[in-house]
N, C-alpha and C positions, 0 to 999 in steps of 0.2 A: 332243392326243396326238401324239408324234414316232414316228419309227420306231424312233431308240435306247432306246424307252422299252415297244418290243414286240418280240415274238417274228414271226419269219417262220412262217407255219402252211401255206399253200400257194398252187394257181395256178389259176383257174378256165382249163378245159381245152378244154372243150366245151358247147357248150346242148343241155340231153335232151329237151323237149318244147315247143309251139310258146303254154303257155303258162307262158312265163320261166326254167320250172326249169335248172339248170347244174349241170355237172359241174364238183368239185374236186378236183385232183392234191395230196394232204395231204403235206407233207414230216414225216413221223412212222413211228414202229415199231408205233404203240397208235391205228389211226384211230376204234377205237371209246370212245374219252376224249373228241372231241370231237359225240358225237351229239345231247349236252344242250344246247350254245350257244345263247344269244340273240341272239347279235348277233357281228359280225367288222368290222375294218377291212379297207376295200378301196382299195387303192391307185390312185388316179382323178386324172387331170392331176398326179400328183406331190404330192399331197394323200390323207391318210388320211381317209377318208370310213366313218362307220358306218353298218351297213346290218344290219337287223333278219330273223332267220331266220323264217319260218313256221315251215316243216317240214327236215327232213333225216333222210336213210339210208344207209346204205352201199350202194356201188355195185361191186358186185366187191371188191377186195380195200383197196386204197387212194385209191378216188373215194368222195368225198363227194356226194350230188346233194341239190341245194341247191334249196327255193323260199323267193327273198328276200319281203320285203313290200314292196310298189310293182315288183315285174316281173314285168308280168302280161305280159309280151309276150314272140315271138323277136325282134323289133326290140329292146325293152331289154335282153334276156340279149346280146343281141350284141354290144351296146355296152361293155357286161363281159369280150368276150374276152380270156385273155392277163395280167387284171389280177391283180396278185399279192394276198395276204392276210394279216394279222397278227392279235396280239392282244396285250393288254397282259402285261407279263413275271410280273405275279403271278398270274396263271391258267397259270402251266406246273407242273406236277405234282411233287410231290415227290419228290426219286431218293434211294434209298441213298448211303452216304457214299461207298461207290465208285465212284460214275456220278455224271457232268456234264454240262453241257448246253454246246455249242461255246462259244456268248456268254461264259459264266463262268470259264471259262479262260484267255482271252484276256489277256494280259498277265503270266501266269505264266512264270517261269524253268526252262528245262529241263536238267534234270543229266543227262550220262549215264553211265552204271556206266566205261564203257572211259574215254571224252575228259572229264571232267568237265564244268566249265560249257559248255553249248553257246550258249546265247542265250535271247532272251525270244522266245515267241510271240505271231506278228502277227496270226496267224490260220488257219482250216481249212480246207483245199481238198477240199472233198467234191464234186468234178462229176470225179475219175477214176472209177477202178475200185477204186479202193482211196482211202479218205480219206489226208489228209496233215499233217502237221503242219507249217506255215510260220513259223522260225525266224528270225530277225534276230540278226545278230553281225559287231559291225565294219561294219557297209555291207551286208552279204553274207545272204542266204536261203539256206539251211539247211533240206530238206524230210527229211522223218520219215514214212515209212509210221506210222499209227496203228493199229495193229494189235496183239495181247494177247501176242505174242512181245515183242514191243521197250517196250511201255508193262508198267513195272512196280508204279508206286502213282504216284496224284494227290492231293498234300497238299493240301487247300482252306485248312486254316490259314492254313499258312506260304506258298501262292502257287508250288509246285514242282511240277513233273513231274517223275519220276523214267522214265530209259527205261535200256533195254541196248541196244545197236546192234551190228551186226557189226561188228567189227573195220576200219574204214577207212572206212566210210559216212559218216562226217560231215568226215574230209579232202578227200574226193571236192567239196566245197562250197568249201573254205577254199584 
């Protein structure tokens, strides 16, 4: 299993008990979709490595607390810190045709109502405060507040985003 062939699920954050159990940071809206798992890849020396759940429950709102099978210890949860987690891309939930998932986008052509074609997108910068759309045209990036003002319809067909931008926001790039 590769990592272009999983979905990013989250980040083990902390160890909660002294024996194995961990805390995970779920990058999700719906953490309780994942309370059934059997098993997660965990990101180890750069290698996806499977690792088999006993138990899991929520922990506050968006931790997961996790006891793997074989960490019976704080010594092995520790050695887990920090380590990111995936899962394979067919275990991501089905969305309405209005909603997507970052991955599935990716490569899509963005129109927009004011400038027309703007470029294809390379990818999402979600670590602001606001996600972003990162556009490519000509050599040049092109960021896009992704937000329900400016994003108007996502054709999954045809491979297009359709956005409105203010008047001058995408010169501001070119």
């Amino acid at each position: 299993m590769t990592k272009e062939e999983c979905f990013y699920l989250g980040r083990i954050v902390s160890k909660f008990s002294f024996k194995g159990e961990v805390l995970i940071k779920l990058d999700t809206d719906e953490p309780e979709s994942y309370l059934e798992m059997e098993s997660v890849f965990v990101e180890y020396d750069n290698n996806l490595v499977p690792f088999f759940i006993e138990r899991s429950s929520l922990q506050k709102s968006n931790l997961l607390r996790v006891k793997f099978e074989e960490v019976d210890s704080e010594e092995d949860a520790e050695d887990l810190m920090k380590c990111d987690l995936y899962l394979p891309l067919n275990l991501l939930p089905e969305l309405n045709e209005d909603q997507f998932y970052f991955h599935e986008i990716i490569g899509f052509t963005v129109e927009d109502a004011n400038y027309g074609t703007v470029g294809t997108l390379t990818g999402i910068n979600d670590t602001t405060s606001q996600a972003l759309f990162e556009i490519e045209k000509d050599g040049k990036e092109v960021l896009i507040p992704m937000n329900d003002q400016f994003l108007e319809k996502v054709d999954k067909k045809n491979k297009v985003i359709y956005v409105k931008t203010p008047e001058g926001l995408i010169d501001l790039y070119l």
